[in-house]
N, CA, C and O atoms as CSV, one atom per row, in Angstrom:
chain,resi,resn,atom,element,x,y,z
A,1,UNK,N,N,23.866,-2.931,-20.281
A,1,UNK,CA,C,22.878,-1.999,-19.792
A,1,UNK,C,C,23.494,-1.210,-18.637
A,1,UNK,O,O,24.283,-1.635,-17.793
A,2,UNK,N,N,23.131,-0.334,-18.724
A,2,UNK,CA,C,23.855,1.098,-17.919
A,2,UNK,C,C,22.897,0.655,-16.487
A,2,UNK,O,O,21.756,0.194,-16.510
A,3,UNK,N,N,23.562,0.889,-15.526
A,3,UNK,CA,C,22.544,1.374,-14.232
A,3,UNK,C,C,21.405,2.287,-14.380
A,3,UNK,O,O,20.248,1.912,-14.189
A,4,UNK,N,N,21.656,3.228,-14.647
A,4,UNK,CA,C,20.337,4.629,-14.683
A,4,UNK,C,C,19.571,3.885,-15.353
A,4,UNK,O,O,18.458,3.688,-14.865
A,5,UNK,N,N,19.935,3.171,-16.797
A,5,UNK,CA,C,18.863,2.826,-18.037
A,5,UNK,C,C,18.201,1.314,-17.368
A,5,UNK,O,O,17.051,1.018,-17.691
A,6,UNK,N,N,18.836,0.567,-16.608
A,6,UNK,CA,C,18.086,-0.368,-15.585
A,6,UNK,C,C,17.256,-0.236,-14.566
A,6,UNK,O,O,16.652,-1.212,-14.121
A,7,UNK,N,N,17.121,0.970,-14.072
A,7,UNK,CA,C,16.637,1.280,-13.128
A,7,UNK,C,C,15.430,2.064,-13.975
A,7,UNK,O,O,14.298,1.582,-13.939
A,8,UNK,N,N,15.588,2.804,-14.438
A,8,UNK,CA,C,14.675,3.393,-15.968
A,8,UNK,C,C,13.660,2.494,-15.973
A,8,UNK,O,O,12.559,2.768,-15.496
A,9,UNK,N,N,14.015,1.069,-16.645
A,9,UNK,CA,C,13.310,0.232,-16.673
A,9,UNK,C,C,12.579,-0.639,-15.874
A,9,UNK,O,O,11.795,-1.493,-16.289
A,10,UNK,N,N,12.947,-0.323,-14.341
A,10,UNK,CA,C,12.747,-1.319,-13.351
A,10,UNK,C,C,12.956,-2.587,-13.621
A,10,UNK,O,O,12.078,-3.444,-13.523
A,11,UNK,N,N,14.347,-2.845,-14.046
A,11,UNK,CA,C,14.837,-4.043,-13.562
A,11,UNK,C,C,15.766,-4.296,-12.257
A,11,UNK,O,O,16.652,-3.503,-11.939
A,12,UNK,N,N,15.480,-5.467,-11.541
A,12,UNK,CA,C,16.421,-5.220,-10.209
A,12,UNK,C,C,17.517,-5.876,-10.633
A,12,UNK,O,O,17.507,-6.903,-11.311
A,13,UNK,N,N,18.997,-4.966,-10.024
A,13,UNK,CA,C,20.102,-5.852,-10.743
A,13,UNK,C,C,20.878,-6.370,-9.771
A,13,UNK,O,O,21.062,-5.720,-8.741
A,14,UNK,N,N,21.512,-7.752,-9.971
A,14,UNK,CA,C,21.779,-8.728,-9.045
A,14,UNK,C,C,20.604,-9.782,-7.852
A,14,UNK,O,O,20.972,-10.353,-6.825
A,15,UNK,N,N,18.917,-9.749,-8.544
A,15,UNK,CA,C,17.809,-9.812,-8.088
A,15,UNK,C,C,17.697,-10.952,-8.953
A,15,UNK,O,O,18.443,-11.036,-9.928
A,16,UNK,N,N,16.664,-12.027,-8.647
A,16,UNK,CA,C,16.018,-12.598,-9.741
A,16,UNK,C,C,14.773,-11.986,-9.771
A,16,UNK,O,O,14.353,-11.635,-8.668
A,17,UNK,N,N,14.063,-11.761,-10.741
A,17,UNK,CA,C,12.612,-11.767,-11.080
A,17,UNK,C,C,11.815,-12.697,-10.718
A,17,UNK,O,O,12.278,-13.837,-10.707
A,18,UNK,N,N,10.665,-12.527,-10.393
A,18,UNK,CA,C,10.009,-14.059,-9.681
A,18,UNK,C,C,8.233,-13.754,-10.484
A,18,UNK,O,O,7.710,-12.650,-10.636
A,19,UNK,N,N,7.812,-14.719,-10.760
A,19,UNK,CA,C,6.241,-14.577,-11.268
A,19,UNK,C,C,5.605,-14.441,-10.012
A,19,UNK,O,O,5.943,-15.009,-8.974
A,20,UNK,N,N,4.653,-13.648,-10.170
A,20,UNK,CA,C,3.747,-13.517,-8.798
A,20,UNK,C,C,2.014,-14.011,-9.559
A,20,UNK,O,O,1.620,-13.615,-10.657
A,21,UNK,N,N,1.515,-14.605,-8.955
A,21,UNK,CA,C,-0.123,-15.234,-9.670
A,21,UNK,C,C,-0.430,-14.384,-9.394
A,21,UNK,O,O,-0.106,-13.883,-8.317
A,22,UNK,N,N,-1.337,-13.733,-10.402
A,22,UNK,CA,C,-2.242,-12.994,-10.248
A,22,UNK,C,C,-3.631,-12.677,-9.513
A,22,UNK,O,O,-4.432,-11.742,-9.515
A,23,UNK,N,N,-3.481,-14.291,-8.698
A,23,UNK,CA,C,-4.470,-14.429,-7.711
A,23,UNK,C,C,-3.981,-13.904,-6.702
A,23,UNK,O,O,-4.592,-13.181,-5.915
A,24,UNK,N,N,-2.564,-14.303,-6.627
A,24,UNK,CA,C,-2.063,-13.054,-5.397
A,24,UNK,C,C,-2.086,-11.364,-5.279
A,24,UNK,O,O,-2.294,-10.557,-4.374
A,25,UNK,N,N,-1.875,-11.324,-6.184
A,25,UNK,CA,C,-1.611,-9.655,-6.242
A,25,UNK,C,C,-2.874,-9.271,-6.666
A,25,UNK,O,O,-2.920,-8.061,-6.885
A,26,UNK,N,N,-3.963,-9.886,-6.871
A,26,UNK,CA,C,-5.484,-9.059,-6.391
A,26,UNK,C,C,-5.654,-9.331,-4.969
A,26,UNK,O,O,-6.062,-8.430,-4.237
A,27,UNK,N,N,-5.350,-10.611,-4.458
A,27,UNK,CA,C,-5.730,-11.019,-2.653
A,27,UNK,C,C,-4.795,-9.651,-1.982
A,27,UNK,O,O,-5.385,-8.803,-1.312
A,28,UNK,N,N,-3.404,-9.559,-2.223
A,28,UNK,CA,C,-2.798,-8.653,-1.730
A,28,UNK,C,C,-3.208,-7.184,-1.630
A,28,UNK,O,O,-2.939,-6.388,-0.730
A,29,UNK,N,N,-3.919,-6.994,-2.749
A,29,UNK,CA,C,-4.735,-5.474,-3.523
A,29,UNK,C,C,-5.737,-5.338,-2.515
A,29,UNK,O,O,-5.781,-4.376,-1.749
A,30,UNK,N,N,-6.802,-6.596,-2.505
A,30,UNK,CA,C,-7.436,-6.539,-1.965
A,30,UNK,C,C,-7.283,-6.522,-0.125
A,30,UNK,O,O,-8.175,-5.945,0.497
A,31,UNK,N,N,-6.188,-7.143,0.608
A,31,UNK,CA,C,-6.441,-6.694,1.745
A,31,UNK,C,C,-5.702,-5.268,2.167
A,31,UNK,O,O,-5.886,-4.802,3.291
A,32,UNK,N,N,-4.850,-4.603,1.186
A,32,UNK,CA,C,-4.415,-3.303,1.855
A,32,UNK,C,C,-6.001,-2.318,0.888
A,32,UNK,O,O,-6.043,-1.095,1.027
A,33,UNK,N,N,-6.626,-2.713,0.399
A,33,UNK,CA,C,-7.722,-2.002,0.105
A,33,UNK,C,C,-8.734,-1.689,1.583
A,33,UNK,O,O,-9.130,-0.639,2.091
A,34,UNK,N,N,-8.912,-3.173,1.960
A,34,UNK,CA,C,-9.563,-3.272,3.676
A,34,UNK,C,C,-8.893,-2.931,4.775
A,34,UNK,O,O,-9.409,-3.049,5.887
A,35,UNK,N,N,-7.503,-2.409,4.572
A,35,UNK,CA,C,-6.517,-1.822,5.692
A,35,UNK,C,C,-7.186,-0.770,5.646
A,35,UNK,O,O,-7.968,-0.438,6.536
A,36,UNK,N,N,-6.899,0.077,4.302
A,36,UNK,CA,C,-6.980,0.882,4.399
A,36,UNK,C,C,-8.370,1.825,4.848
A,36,UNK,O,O,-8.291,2.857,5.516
A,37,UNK,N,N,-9.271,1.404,4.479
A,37,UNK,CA,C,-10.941,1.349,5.098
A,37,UNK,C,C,-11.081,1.273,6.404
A,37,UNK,O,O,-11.613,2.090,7.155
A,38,UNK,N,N,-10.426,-0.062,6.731
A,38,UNK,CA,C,-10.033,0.332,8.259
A,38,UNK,C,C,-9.827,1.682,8.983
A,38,UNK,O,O,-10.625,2.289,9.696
A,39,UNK,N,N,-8.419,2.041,8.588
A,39,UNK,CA,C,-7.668,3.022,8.905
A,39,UNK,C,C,-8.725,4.160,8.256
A,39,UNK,O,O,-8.927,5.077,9.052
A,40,UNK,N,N,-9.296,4.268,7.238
A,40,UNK,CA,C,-10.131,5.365,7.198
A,40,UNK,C,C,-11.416,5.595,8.118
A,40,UNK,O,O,-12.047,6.651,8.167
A,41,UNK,N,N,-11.779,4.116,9.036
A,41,UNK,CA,C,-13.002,4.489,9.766
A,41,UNK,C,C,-12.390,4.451,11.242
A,41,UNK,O,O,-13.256,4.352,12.111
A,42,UNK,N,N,-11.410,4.495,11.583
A,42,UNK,CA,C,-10.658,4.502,12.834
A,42,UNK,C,C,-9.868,6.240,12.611
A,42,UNK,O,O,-9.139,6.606,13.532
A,43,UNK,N,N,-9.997,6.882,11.806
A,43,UNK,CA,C,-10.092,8.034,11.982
A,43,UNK,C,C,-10.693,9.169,11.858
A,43,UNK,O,O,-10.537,10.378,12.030
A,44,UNK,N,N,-11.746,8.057,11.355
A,44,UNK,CA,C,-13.146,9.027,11.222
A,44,UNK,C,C,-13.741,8.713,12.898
A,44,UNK,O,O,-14.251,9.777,13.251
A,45,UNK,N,N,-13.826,8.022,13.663
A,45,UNK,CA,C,-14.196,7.820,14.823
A,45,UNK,C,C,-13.292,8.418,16.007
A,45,UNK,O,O,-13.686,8.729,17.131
A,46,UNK,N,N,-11.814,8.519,15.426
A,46,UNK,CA,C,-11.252,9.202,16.368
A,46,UNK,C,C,-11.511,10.636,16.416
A,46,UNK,O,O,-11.715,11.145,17.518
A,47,UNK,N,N,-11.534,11.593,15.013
A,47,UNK,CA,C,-11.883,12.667,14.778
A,47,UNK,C,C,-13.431,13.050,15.524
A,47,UNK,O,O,-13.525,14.073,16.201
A,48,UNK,N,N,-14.305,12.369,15.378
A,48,UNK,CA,C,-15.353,12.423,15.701
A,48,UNK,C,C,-15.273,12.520,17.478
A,48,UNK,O,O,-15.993,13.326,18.069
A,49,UNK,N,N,-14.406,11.692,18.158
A,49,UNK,CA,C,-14.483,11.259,19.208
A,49,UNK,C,C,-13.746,12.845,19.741
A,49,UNK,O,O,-14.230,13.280,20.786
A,50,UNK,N,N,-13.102,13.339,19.364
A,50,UNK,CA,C,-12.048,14.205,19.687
A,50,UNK,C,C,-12.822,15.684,19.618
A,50,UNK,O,O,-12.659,16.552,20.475
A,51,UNK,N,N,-13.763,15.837,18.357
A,51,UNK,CA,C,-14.333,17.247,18.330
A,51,UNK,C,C,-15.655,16.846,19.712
A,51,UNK,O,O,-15.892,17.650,20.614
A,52,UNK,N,N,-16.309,15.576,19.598
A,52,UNK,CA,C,-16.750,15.592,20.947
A,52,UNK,C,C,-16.639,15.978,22.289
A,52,UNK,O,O,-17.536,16.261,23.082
A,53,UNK,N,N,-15.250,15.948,22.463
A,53,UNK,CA,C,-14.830,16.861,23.492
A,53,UNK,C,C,-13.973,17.700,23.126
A,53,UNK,O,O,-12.930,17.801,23.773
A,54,UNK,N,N,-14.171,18.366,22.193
A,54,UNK,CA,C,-13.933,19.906,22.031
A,54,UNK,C,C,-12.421,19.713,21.467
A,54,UNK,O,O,-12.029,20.804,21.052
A,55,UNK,N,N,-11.892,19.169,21.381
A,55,UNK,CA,C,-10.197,19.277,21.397
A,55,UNK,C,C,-9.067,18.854,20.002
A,55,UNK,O,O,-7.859,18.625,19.946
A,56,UNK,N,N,-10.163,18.897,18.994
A,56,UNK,CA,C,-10.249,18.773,17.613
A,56,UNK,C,C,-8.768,19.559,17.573
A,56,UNK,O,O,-8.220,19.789,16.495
């Protein structure tokens, strides 16, 4: 297998492959889902905070 055509495929080479549970990679899904919510209401409050005093 060629490099380009490995990478094509997303295989990592000189990597092992590892199983990940699928209980993980929804828990994982799920907390950059709540980061991100975060980060969307921490700039909705900063925005808010900022046109409050004018400086939007």
């Amino acid at each position: 297998m060629q490099p380009a055509e490995s990478a094509e495929q997303g295989v990592l080479l000189d990597q092992e492959q590892v199983e990940v549970p699928a209980a993980d990679v929804l828990t994982a899904l799920t907390q950059l889902d709540e980061a991100r919510a975060a980060l969307d209401t921490l700039e909705h409050d900063l925005t808010r905070a900022a046109r409050k005093r004018g400086t939007s």
